[in-house]
N, CA, C and O atoms as a Maestro MAE file, in Angstrom:
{
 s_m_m2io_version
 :::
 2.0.0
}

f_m_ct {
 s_m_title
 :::
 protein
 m_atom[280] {
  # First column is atom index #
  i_m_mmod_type
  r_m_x_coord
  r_m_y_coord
  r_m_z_coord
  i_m_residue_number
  s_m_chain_name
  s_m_pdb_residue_name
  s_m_pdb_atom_name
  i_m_atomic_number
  :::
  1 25 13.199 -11.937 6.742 1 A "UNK " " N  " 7
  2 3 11.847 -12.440 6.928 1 A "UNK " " CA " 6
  3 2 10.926 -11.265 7.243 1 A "UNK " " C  " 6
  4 15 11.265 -10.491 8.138 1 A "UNK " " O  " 8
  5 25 10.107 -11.128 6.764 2 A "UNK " " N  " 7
  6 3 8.781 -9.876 7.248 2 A "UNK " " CA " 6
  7 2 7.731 -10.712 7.713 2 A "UNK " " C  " 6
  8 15 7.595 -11.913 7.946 2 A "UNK " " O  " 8
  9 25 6.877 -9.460 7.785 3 A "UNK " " N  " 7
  10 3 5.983 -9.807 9.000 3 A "UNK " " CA " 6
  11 2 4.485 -10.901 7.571 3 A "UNK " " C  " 6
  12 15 4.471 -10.733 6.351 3 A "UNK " " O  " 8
  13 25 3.713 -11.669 8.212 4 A "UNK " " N  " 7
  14 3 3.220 -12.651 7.186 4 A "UNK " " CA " 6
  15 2 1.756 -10.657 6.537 4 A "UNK " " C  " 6
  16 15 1.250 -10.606 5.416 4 A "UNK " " O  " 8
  17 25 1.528 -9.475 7.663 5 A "UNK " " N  " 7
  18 3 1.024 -9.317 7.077 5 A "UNK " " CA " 6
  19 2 1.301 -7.755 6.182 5 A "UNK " " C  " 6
  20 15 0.609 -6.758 5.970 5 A "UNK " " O  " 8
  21 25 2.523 -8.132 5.866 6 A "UNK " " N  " 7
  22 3 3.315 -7.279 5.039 6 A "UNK " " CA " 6
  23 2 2.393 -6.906 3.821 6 A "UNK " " C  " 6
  24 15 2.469 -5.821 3.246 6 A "UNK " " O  " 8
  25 25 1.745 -7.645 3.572 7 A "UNK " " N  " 7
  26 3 0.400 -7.515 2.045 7 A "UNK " " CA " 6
  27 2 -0.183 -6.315 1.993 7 A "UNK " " C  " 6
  28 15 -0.153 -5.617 0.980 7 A "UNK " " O  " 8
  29 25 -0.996 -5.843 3.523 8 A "UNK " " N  " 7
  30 3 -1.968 -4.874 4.084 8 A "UNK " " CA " 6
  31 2 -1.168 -3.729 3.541 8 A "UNK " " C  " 6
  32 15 -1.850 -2.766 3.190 8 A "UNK " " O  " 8
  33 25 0.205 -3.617 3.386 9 A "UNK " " N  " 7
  34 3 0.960 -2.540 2.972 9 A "UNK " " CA " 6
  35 2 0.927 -1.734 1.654 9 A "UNK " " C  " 6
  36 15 1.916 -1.598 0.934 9 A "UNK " " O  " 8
  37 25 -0.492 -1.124 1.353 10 A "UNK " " N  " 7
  38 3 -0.663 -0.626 0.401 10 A "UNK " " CA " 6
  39 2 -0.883 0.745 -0.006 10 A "UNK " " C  " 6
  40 15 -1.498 1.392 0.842 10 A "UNK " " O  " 8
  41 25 -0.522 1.464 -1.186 11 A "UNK " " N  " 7
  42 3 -0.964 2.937 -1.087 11 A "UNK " " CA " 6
  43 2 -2.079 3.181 -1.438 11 A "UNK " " C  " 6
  44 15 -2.352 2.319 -2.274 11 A "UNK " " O  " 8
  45 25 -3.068 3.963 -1.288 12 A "UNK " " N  " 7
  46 3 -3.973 4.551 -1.037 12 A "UNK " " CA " 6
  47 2 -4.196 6.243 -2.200 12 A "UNK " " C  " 6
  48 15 -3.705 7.316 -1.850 12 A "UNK " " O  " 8
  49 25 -4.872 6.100 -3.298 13 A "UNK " " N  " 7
  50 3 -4.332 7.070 -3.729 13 A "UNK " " CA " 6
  51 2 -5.571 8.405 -4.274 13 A "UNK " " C  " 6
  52 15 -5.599 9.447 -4.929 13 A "UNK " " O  " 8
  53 25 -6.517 7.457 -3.442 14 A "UNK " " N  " 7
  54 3 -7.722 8.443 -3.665 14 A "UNK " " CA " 6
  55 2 -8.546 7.397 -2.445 14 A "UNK " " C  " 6
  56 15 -8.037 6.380 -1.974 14 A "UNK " " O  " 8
  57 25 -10.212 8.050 -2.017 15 A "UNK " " N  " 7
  58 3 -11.138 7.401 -1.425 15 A "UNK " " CA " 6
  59 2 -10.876 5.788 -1.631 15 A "UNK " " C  " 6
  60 15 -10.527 4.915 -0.837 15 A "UNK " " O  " 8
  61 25 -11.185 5.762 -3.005 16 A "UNK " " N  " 7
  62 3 -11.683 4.893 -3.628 16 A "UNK " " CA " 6
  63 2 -10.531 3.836 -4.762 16 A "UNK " " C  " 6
  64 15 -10.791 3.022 -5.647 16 A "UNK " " O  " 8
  65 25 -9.573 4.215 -4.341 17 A "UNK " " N  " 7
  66 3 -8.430 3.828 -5.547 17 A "UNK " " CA " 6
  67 2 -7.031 3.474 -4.875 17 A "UNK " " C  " 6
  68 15 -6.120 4.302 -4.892 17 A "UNK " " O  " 8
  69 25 -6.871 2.106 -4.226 18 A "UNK " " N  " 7
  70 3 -5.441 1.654 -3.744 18 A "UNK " " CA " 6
  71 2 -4.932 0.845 -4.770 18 A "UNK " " C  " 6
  72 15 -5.623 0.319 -5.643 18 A "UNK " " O  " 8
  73 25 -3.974 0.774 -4.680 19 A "UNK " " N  " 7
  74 3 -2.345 -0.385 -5.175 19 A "UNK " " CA " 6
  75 2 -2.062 -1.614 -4.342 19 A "UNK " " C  " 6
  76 15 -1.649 -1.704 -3.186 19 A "UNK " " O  " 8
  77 25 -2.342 -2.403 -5.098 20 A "UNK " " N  " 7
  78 3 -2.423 -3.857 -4.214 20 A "UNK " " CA " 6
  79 2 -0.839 -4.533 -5.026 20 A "UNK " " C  " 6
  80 15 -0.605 -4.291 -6.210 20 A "UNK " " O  " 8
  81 25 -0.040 -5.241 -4.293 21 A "UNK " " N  " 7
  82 3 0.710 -6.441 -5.002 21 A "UNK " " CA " 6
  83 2 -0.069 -7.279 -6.063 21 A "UNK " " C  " 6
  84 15 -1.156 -7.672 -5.641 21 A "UNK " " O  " 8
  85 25 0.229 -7.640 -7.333 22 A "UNK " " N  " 7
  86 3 -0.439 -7.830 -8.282 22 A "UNK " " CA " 6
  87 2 -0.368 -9.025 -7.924 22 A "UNK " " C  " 6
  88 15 -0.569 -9.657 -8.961 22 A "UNK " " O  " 8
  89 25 -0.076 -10.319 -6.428 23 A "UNK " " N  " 7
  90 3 0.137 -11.585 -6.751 23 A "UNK " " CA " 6
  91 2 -0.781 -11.908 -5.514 23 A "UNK " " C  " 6
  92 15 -0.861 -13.040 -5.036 23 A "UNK " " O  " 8
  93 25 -1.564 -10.660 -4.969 24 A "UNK " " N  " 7
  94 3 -2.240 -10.506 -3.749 24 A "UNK " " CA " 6
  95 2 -3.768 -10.756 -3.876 24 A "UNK " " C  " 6
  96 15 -4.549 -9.873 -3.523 24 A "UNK " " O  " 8
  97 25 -4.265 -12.083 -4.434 25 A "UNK " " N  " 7
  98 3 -5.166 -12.307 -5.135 25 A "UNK " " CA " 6
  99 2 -6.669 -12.235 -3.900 25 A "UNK " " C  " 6
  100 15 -7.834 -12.007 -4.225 25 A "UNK " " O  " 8
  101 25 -6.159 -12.502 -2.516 26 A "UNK " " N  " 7
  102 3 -7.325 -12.570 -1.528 26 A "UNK " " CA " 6
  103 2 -7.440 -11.236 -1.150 26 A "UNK " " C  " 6
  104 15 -8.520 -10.728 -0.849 26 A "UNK " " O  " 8
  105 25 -6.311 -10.610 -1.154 27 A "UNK " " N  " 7
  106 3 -6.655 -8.861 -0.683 27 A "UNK " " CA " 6
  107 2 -7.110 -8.093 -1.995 27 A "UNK " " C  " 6
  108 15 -7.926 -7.172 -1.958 27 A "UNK " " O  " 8
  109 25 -6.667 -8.432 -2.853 28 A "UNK " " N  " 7
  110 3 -7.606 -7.668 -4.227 28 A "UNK " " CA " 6
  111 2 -8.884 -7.798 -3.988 28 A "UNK " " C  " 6
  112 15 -9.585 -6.817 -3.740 28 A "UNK " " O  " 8
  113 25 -9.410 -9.178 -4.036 29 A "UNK " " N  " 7
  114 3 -10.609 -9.276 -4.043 29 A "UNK " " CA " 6
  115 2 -11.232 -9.048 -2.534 29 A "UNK " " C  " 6
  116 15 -12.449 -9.197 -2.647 29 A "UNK " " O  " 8
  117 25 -11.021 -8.863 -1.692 30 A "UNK " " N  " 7
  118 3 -11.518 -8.313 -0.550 30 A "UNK " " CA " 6
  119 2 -11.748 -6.821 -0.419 30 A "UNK " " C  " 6
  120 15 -12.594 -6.307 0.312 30 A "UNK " " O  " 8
  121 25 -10.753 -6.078 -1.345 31 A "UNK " " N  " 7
  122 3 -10.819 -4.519 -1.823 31 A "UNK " " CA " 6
  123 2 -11.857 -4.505 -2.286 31 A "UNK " " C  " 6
  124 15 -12.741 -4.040 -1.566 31 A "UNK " " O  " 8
  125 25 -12.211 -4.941 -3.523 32 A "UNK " " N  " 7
  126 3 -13.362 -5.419 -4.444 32 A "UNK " " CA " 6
  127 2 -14.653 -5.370 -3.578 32 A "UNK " " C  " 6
  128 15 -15.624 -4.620 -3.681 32 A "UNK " " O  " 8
  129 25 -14.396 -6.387 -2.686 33 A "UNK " " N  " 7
  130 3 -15.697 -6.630 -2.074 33 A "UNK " " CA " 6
  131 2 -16.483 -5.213 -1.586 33 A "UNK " " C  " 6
  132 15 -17.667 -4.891 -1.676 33 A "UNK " " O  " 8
  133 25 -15.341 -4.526 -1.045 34 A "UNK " " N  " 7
  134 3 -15.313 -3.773 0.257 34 A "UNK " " CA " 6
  135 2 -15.792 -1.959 -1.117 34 A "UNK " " C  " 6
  136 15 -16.362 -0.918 -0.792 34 A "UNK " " O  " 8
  137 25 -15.480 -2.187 -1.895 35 A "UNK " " N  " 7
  138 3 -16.005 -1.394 -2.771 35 A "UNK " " CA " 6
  139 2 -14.972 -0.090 -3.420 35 A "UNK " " C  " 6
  140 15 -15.241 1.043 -3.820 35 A "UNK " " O  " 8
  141 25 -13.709 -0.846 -3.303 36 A "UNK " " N  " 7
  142 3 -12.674 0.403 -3.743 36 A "UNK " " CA " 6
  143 2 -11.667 -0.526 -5.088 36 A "UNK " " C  " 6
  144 15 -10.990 -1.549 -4.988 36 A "UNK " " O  " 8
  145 25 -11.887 0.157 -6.004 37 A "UNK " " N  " 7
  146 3 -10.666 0.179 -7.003 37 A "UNK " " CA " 6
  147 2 -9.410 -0.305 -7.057 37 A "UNK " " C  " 6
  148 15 -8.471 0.428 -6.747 37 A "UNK " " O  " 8
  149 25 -9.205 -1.627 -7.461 38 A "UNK " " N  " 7
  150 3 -7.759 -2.090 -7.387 38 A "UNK " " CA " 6
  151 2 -6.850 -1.339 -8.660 38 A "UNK " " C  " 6
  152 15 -7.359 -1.053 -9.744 38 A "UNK " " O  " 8
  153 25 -5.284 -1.056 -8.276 39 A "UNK " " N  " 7
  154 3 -4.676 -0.872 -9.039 39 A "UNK " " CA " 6
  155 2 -3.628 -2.153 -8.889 39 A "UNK " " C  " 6
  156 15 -3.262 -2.446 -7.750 39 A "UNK " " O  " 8
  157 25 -3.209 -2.814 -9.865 40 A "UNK " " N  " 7
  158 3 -2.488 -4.145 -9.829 40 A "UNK " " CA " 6
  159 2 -0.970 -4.114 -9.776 40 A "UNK " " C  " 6
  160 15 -0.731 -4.219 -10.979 40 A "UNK " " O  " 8
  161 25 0.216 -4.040 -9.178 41 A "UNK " " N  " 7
  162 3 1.356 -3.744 -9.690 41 A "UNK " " CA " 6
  163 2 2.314 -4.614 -8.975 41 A "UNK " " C  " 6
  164 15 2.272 -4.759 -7.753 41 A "UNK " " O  " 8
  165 25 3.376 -5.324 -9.921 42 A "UNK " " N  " 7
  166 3 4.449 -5.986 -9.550 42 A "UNK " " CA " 6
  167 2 5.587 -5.419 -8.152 42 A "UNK " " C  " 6
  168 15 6.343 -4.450 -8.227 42 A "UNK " " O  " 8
  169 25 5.422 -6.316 -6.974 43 A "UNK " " N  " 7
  170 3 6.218 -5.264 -6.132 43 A "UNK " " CA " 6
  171 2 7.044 -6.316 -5.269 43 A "UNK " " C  " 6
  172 15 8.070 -5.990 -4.672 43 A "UNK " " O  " 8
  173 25 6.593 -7.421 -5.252 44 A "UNK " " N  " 7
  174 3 7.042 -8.828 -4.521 44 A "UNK " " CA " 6
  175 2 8.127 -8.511 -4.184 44 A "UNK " " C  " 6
  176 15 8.393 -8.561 -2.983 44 A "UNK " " O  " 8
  177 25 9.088 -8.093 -5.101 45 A "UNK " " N  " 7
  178 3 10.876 -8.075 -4.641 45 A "UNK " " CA " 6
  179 2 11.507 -7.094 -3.605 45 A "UNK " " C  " 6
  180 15 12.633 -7.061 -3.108 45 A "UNK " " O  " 8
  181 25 10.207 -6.164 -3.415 46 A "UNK " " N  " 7
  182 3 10.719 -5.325 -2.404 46 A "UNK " " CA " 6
  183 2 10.434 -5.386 -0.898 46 A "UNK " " C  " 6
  184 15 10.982 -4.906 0.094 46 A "UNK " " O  " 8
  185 25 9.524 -6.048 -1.081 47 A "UNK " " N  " 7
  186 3 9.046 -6.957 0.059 47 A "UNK " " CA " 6
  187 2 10.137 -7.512 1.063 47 A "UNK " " C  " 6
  188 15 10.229 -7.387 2.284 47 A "UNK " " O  " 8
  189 25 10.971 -8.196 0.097 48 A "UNK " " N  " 7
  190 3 12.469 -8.371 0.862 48 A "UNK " " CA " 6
  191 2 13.289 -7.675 1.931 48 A "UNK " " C  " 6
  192 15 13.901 -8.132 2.896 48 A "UNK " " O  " 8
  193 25 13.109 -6.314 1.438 49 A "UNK " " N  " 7
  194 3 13.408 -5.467 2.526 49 A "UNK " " CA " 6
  195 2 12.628 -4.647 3.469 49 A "UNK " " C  " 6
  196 15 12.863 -3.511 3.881 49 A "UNK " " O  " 8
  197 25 11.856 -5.282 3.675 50 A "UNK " " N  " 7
  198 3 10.876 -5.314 4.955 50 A "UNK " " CA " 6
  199 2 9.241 -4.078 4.486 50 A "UNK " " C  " 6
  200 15 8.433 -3.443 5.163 50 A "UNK " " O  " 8
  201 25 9.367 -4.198 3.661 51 A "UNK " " N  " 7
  202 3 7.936 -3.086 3.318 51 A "UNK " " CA " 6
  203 2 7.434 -2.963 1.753 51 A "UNK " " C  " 6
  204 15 8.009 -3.646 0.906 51 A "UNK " " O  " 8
  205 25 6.620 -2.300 1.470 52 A "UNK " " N  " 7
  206 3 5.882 -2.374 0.340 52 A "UNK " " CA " 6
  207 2 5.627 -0.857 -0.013 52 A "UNK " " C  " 6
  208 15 6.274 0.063 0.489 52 A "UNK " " O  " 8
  209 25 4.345 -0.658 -1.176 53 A "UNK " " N  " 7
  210 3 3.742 0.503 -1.314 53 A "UNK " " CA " 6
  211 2 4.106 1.938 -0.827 53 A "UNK " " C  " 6
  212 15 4.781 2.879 -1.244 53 A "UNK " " O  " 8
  213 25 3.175 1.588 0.479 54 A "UNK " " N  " 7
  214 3 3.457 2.618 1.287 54 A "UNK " " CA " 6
  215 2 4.579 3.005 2.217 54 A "UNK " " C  " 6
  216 15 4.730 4.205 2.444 54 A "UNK " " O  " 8
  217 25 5.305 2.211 2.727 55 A "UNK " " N  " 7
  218 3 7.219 2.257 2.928 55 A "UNK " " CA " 6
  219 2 7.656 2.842 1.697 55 A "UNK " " C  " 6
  220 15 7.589 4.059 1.521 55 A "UNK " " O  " 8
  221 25 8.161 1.944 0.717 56 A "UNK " " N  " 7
  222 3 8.409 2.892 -0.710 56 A "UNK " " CA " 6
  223 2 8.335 4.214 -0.954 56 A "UNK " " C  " 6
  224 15 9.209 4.743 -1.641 56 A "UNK " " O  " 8
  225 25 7.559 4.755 -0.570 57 A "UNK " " N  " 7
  226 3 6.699 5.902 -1.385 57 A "UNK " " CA " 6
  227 2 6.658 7.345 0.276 57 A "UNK " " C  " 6
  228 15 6.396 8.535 0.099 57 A "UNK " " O  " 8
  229 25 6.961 6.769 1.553 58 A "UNK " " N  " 7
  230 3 6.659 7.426 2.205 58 A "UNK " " CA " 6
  231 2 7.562 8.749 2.255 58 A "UNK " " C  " 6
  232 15 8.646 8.469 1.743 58 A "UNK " " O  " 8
  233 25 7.531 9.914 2.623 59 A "UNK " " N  " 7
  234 3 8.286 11.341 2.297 59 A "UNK " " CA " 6
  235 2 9.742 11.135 3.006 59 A "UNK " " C  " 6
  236 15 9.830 10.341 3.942 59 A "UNK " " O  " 8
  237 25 10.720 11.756 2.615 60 A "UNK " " N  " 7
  238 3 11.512 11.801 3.155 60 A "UNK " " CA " 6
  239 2 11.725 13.562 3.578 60 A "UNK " " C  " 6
  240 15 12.733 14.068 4.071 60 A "UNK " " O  " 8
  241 25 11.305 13.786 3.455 61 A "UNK " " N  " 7
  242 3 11.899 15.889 3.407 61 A "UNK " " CA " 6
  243 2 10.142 16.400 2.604 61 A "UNK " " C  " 6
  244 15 9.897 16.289 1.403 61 A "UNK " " O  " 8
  245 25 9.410 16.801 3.390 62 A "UNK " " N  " 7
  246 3 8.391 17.612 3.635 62 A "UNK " " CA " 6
  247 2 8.402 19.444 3.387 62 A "UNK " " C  " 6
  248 15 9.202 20.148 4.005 62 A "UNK " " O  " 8
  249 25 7.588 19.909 2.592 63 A "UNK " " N  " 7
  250 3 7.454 21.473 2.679 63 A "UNK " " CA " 6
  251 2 6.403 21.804 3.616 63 A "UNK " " C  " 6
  252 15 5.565 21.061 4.128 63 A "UNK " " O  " 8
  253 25 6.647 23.426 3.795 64 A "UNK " " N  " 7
  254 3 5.367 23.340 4.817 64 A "UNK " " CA " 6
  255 2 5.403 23.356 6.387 64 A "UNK " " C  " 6
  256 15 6.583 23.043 6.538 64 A "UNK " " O  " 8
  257 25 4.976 23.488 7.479 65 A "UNK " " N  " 7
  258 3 4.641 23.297 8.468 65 A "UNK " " CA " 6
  259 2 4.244 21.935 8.592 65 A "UNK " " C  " 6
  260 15 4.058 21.094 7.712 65 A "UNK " " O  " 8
  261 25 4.119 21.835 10.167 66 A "UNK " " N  " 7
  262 3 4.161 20.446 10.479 66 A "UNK " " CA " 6
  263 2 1.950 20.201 11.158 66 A "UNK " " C  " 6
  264 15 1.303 21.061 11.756 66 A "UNK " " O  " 8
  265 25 1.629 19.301 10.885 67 A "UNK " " N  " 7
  266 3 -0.297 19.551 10.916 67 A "UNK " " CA " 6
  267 2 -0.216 18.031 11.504 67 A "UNK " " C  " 6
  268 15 0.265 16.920 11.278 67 A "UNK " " O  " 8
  269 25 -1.202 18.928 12.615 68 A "UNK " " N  " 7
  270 3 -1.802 17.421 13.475 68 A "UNK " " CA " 6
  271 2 -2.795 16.488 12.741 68 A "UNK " " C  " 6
  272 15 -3.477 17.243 12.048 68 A "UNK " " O  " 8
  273 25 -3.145 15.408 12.584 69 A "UNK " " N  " 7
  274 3 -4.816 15.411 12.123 69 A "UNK " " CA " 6
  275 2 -5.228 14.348 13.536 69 A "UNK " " C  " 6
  276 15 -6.151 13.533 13.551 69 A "UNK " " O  " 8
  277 25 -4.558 14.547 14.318 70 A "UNK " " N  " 7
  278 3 -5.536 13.623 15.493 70 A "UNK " " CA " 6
  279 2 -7.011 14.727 15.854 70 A "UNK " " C  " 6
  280 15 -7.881 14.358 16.643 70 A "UNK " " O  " 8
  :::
 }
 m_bond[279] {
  # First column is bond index #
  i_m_from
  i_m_to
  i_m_order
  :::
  1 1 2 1
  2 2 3 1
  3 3 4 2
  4 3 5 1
  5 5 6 1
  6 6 7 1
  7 7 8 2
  8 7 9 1
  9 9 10 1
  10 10 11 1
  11 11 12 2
  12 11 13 1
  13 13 14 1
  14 14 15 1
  15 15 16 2
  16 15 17 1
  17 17 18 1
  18 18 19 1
  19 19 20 2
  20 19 21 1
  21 21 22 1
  22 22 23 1
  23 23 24 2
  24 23 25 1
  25 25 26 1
  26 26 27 1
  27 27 28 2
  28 27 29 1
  29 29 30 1
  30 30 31 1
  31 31 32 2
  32 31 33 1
  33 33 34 1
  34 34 35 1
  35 35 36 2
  36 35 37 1
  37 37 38 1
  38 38 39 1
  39 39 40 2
  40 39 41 1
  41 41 42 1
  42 42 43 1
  43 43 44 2
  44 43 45 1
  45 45 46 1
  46 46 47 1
  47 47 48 2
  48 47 49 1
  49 49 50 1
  50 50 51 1
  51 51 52 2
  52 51 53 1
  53 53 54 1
  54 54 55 1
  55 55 56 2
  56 55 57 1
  57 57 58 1
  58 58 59 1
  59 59 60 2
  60 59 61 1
  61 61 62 1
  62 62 63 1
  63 63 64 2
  64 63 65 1
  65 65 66 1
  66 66 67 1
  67 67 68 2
  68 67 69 1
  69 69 70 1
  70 70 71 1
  71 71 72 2
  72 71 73 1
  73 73 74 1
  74 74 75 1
  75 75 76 2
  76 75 77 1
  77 77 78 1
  78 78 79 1
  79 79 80 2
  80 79 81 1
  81 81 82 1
  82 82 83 1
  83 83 84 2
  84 83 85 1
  85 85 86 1
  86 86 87 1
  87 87 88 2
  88 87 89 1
  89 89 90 1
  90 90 91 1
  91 91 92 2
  92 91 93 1
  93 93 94 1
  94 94 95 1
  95 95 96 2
  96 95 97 1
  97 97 98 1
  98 98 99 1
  99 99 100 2
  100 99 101 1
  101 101 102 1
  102 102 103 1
  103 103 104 2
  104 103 105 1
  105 105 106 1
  106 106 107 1
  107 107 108 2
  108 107 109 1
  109 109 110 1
  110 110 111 1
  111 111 112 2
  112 111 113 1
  113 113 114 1
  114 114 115 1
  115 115 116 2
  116 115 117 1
  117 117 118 1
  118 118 119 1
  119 119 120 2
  120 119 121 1
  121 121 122 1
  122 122 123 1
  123 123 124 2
  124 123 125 1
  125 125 126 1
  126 126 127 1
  127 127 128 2
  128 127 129 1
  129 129 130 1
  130 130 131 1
  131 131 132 2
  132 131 133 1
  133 133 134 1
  134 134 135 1
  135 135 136 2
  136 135 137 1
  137 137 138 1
  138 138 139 1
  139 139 140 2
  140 139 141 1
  141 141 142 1
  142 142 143 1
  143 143 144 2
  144 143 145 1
  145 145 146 1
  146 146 147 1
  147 147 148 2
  148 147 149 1
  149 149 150 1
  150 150 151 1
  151 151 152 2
  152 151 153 1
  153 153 154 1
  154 154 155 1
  155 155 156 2
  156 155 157 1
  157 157 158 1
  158 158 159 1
  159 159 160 2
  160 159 161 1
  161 161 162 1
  162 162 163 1
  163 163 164 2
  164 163 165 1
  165 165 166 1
  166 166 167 1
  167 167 168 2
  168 167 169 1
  169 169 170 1
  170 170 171 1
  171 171 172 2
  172 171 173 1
  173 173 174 1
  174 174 175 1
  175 175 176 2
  176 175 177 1
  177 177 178 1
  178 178 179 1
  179 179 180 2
  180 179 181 1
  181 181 182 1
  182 182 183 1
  183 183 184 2
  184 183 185 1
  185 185 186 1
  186 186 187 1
  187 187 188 2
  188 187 189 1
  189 189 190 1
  190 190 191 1
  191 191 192 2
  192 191 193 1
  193 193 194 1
  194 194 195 1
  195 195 196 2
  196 195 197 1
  197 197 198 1
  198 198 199 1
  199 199 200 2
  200 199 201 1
  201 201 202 1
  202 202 203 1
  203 203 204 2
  204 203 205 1
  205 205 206 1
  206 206 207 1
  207 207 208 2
  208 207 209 1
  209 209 210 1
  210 210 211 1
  211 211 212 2
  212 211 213 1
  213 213 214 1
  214 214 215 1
  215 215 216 2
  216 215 217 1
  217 217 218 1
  218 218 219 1
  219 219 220 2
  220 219 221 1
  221 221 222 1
  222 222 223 1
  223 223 224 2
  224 223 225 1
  225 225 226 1
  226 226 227 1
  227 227 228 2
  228 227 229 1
  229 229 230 1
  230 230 231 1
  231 231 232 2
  232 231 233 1
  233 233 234 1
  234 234 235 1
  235 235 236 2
  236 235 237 1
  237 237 238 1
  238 238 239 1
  239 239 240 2
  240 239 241 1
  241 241 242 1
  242 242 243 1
  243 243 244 2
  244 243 245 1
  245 245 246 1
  246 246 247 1
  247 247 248 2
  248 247 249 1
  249 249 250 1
  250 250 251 1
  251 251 252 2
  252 251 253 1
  253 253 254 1
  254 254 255 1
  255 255 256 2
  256 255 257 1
  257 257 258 1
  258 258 259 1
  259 259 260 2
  260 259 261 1
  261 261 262 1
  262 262 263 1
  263 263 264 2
  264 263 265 1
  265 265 266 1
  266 266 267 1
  267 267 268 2
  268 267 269 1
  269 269 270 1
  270 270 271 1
  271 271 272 2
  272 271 273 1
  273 273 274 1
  274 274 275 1
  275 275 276 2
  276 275 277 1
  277 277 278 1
  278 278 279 1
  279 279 280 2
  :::
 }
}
């Protein structure tokens, strides 16, 4: 079971340009509203295991030094 707002879990891939669940029809259009670029993509099944988008996609092994941004 995940959390109901597992949806919000999206990547972000410019200002202006996120990845929504393509079945996420009130948060698309609330993107919309809000003035940023939907990208539409099938992801429902992964959802299952507790995350989306941005879980998916997050780094595992980093180059580089480590940078605050607080």
């Amino acid at each position: 079971m995940t959390s109901k707002w597992i949806h919000t879990n999206v990547l972000m891939l410019d200002e202006k340009t996120v990845i929504v669940e393509q079945d996420e029809e009130f948060l698309k259009a609330a993107f919309h509203k809000w003035g940023f670029k939907t990208i539409l993509c099938p992801f429902k099944h992964f959802q299952t295991f507790g995350g989306s988008f941005h879980c998916a996609t997050l780094d595992v092994k980093r180059s580089g030094s480590l940078k605050s941004y607080v």
